[in-house]
C-alpha positions as CSV (number, residue, x, y, z in Angstrom):
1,X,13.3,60.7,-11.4
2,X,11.4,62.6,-13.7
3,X,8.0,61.8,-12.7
4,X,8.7,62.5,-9.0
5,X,6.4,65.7,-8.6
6,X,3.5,63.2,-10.4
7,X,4.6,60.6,-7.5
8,X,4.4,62.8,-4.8
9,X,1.3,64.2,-5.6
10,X,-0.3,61.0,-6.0
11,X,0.9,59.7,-2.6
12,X,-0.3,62.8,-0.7
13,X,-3.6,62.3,-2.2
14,X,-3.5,58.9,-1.3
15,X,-3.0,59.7,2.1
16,X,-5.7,62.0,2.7
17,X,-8.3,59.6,1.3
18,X,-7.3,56.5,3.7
19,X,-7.0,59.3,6.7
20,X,-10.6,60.6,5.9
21,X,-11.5,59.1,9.2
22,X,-10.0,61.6,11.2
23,X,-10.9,64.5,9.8
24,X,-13.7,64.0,7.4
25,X,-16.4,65.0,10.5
26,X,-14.6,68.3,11.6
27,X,-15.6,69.7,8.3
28,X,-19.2,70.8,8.7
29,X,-20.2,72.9,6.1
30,X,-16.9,72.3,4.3
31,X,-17.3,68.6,3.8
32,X,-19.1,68.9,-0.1
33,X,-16.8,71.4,-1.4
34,X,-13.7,69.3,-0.3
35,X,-14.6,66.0,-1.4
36,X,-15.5,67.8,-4.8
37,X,-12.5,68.9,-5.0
38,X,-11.1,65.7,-4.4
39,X,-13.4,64.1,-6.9
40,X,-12.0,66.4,-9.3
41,X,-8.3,65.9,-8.4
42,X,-9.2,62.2,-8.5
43,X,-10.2,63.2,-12.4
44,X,-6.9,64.9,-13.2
45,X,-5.1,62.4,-11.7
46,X,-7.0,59.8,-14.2
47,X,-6.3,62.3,-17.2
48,X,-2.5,62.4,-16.4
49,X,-2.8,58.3,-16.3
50,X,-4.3,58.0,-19.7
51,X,-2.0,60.6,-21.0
52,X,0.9,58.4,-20.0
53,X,-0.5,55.6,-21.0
54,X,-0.6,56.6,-24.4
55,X,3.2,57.4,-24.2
56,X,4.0,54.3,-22.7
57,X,2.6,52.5,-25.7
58,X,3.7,55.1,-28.1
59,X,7.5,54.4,-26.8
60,X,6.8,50.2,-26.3
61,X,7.4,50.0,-22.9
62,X,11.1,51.7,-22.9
63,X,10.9,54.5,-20.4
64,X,11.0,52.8,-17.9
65,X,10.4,55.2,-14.9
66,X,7.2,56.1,-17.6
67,X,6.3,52.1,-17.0
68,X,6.2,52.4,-13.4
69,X,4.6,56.0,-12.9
70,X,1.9,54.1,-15.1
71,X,1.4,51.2,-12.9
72,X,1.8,52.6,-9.8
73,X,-1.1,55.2,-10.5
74,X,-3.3,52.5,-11.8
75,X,-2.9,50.5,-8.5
76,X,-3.5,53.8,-6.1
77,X,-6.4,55.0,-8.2
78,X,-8.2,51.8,-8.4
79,X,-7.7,51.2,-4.6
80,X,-9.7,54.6,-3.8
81,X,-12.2,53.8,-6.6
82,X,-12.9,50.6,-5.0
83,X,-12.4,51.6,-1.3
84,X,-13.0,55.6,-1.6
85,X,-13.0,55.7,2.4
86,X,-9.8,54.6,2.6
87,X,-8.7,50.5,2.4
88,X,-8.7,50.6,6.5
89,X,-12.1,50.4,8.6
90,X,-10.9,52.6,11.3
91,X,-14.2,52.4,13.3
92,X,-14.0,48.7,13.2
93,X,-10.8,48.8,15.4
94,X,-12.6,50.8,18.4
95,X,-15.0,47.2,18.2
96,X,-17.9,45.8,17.0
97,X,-21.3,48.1,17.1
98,X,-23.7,46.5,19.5
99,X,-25.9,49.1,18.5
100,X,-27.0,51.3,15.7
101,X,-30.1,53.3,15.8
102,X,-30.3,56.1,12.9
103,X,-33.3,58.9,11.4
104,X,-33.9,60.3,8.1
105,X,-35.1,64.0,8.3
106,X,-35.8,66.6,5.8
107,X,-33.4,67.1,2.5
108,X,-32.4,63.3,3.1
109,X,-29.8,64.1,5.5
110,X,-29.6,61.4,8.4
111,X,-28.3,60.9,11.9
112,X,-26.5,57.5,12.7
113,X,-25.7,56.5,16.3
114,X,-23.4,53.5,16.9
115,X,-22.6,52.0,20.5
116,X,-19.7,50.2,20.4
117,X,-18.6,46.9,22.4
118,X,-16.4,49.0,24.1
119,X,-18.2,51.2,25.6
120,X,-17.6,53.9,23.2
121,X,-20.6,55.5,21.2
122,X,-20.1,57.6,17.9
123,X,-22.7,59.8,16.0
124,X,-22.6,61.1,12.4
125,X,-25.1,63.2,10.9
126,X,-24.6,63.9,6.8
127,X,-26.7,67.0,5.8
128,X,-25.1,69.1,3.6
129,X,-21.5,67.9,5.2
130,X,-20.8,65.4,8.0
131,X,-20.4,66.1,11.9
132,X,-19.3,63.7,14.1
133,X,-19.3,63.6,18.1
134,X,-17.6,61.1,20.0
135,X,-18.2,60.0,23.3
136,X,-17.9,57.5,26.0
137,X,-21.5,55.5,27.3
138,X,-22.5,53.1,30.4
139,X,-26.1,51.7,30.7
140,X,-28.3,51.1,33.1
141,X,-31.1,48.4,32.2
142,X,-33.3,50.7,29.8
143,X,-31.1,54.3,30.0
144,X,-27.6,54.6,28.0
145,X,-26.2,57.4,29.6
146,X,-23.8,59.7,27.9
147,X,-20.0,60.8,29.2
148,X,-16.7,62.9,28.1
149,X,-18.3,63.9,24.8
150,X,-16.3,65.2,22.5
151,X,-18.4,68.1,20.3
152,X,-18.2,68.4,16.5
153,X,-17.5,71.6,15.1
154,X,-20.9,73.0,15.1
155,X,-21.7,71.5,18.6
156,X,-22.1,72.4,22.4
157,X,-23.9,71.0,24.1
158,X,-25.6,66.7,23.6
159,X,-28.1,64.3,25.3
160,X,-27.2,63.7,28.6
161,X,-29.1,60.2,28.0
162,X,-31.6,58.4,25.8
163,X,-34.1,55.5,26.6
164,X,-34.3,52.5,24.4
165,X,-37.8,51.4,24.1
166,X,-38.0,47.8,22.0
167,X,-40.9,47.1,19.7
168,X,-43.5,44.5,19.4
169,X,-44.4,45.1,16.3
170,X,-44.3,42.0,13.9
171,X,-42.2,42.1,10.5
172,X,-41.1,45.7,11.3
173,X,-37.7,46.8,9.5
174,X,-37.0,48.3,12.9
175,X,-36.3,47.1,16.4
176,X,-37.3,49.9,18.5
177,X,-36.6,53.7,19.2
178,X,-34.1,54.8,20.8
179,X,-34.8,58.5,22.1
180,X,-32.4,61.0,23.6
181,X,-32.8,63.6,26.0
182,X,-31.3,66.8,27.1
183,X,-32.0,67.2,30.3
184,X,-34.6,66.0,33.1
185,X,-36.5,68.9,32.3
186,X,-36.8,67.2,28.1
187,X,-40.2,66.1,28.0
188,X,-39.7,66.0,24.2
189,X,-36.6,63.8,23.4
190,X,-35.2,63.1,20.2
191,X,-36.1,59.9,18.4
192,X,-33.8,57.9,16.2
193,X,-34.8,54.0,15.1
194,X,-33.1,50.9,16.0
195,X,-32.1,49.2,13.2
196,X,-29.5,46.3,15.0
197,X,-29.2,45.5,18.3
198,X,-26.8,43.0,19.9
199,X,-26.5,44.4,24.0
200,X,-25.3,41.4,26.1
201,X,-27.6,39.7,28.9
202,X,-25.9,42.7,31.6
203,X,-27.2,45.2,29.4
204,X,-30.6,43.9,28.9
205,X,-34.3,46.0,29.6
206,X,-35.6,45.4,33.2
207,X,-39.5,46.0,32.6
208,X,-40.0,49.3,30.7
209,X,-43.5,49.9,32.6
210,X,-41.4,50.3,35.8
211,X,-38.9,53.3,34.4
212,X,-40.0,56.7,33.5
213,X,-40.5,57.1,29.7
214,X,-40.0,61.0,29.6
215,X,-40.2,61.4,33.6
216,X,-44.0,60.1,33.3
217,X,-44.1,56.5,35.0
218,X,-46.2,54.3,33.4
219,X,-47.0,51.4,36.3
220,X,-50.9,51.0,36.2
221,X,-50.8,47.4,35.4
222,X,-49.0,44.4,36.2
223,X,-46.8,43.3,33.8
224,X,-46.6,39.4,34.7
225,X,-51.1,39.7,35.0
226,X,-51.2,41.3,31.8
227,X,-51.1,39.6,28.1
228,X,-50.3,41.2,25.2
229,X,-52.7,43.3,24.2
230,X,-53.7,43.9,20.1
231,X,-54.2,47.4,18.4
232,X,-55.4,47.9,15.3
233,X,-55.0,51.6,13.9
234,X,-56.9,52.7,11.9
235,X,-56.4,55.5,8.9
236,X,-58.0,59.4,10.7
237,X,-61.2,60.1,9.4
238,X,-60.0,63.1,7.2
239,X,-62.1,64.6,4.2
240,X,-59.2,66.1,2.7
241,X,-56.8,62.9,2.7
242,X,-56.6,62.4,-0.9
243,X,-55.0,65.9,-0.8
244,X,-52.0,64.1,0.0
245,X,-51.3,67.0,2.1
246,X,-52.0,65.7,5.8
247,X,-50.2,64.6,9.1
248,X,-49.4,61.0,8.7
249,X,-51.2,60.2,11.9
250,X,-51.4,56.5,11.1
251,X,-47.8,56.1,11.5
252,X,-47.6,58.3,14.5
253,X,-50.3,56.8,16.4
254,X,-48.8,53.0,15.8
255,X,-45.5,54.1,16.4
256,X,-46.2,55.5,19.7
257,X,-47.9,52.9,20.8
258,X,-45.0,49.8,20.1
259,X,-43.1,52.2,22.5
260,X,-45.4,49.9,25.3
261,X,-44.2,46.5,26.1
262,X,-47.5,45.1,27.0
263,X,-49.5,46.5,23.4
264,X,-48.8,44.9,20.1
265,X,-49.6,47.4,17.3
266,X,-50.8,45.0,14.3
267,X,-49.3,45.3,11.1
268,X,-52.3,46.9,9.4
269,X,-54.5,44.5,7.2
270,X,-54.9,45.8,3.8
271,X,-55.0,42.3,2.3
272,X,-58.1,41.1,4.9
273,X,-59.8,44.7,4.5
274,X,-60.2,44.6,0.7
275,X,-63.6,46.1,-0.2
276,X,-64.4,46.6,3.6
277,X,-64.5,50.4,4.2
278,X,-62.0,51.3,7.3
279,X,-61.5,54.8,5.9
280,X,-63.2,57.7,7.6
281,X,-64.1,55.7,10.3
282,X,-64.3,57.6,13.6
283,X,-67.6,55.4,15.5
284,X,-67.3,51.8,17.3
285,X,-70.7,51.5,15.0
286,X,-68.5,51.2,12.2
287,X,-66.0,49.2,13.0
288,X,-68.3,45.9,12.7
289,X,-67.4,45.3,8.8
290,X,-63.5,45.2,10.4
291,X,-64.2,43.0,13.3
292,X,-65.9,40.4,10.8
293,X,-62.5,39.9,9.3
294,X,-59.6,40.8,12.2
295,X,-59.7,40.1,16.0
296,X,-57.9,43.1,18.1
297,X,-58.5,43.6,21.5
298,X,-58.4,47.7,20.5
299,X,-59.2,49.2,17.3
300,X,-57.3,53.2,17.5
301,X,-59.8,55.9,15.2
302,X,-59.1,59.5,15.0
303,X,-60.0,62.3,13.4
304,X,-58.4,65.5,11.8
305,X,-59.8,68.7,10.8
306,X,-58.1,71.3,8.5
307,X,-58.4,74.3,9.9
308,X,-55.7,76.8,8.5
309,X,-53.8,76.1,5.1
310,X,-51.3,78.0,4.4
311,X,-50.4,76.7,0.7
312,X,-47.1,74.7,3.0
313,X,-48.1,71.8,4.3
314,X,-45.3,72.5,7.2
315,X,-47.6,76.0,8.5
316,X,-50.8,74.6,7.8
317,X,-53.0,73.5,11.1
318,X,-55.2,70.7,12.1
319,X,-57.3,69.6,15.4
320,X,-56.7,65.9,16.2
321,X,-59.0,63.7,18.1
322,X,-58.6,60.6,19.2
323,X,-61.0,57.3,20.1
324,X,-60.2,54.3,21.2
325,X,-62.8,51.2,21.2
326,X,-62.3,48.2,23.3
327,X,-63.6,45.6,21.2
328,X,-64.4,43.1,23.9
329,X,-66.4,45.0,26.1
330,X,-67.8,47.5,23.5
331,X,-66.6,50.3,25.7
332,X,-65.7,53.6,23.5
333,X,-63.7,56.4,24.6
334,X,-62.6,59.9,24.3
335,X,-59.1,60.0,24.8
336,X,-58.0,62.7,27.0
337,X,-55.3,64.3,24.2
338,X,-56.8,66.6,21.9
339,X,-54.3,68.9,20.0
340,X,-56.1,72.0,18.2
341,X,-54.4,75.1,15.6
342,X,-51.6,72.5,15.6
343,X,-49.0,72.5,12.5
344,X,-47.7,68.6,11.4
345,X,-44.5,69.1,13.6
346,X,-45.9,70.1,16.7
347,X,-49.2,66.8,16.5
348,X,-46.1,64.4,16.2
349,X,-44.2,66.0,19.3
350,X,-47.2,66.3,21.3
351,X,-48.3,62.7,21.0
352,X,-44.2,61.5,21.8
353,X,-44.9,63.1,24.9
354,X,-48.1,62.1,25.7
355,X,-47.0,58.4,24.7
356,X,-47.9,57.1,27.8
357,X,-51.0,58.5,28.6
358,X,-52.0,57.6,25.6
359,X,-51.4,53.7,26.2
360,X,-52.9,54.0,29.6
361,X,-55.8,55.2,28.5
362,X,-55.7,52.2,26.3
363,X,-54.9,49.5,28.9
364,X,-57.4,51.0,31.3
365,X,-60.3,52.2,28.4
366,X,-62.8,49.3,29.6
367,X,-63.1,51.2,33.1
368,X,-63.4,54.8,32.0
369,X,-66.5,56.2,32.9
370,X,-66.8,59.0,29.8
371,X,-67.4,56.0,27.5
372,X,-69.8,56.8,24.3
373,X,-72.7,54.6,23.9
């Protein structure tokens, strides 16, 4: 057959799109300049195509073997330009993900973490290539606990487990967080978001005040006494925030405290706030205007100061301070965090570990005795 080398060519490329599965995440650093040079086989493949398809009409259909090269490169081609991971779902055979809980970091690259119904779990991160680890899971009412991990080709070491924490925030695009830990020893963790989650009733959350978040038991209050309580955060009183160029402390505050199954962080109010000032607002004095048009049980201020810049928003430093004013007793208090010649990165870690101090202090802020009258 004369266009047997074409043929062959095509098939092998064929092949090693639809096997992508299996080795696509042992490339690491490799991954772009592979799948470039696959795009640009793909491209030569297409020329070849149109080049024959010119014959083919030049000669009215005659060669025969021409006919079918033709068609039979139109049908492969069009199969990886509509399925360009292969026409098989490979993961879907290990079963359905009961899980997935994924993070966006710098450069757009992003982690994704599936458990599957199996009791298999698989993690991909895609920066600047893909690695993929592979492992086995069992869980334990809050705590997925991680065994017989097989390491990508840049790893070593993983989590030995993570703690699913679910939110109660209302209209959020995502369920919880779901933060992995070394060792004991982590006090850190590393947070991804919960974006489904489908665990059957024997893998359900007993109450999350009675385990350890981060070896730091959070049992002060009863959780069948206790209603759900309403935070409000509010923006940090900042006087360079139009700047653009400081910690989003909003957003770490709130997220934070969703982590805590008793405190409901409400979705913040623009729409009922319109021409009420909430910005720079770091006094219970000031929070009147707000209380005139929402009702939480807490209102969250803090304050940042900009004490080294750099010219990189990553190296500059801030001190954080945080209040927290209990709106039906009037009690206002110092929380017992403060974070001074901090950088962005190192304000976000500290308050994921001092998560649950932080909502104790909120729980129990009516009974403090350094209150600020």
């Amino acid at each position: 057959m004369r266009y047997k080398k074409l043929l062959i060519f095509i098939l092998i490329f064929f092949f090693a799109i639809n096997t992508s599965y299996f080795w696509a995440g042992n490339l690491g650093i490799w991954t772009i300049p592979v799948f470039l040079l696959l795009g640009l086989l793909y491209l030569m493949f297409v020329v070849f195509l149109l080049r024959h398809i010119y014959y083919v009409v030049k000669e009215h259909f005659r060669d025969k073997q021409r006919v079918f090269t033709v068609i039979f490169s139109i049908l492969v081609l069009l199969s990886i330009l509509f399925y360009p991971t292969g026409l098989l779902d490979f993961e879907a055979f290990s079963g359905k993900d009961i899980l997935i809980a994924q993070q966006e970091g710098a450069a757009n690259c992003m982690t994704v973490l599936k458990l599957k119904e199996n009791g298999e779990f698989i993690e991909k991160s895609f920066c600047f290539g893909i690695n993929e680890i592979k492992g086995r899971y069992s869980i334990k009412n809050d705590t997925v606990y991680f065994e017989e991990v097989d390491f990508g080709r840049d790893d070593k070491k993983y989590y030995q487990y993570a703690v699913i924490k679910k939110s109660d925030v209302k209209n959020s695009e995502y369920i919880g967080n779901f933060v992995r830990y070394k060792n004991e020893a982590d006090s850190v963790g590393n947070e991804l978001l919960i974006v489904k989650y489908e665990l059957n009733e024997g893998n359900c959350f007993i109450d999350s005040t009675k385990i350890p978040y981060n070896g730091i038991a959070n049992d002060t209050y009863n959780p069948v006494e206790q209603k759900k309580q309403i935070v409000l955060v509010l923006p940090p009183y900042d006087m360079i925030a139009n700047a653009g160029i400081s910690p989003n402390i909003q957003k770490y505050l709130e997220t934070e405290i969703s982590k805590d199954t008793f405190l409901l962080v409400m979705k913040f109010p623009y729409k009922q706030l319109i021409n009420i000032p909430y910005n720079n607002v770091f006094d219970k004095k000031y929070c009147e205007p707000i209380l005139e048009k929402v009702k939480p049980d807490f209102i969250i201020m803090s304050k940042l100061d900009h004490v080294l810049r750099t010219g990189r928003m990553p190296d500059d430093q801030w001190n954080l301070r945080i209040r927290i004013y209990n709106t039906q007793t009037g009690v206002q208090v110092n929380s017992k965090i403060e974070i001074d010649n901090a950088t962005d990165l190192v304000i976000r870690n500290t308050l994921t570990k001092n998560s649950a101090i932080l909502t104790n202090e909120i729980i129990t802020a009516s009974n403090m005795h350094n209150h600020i009258e």
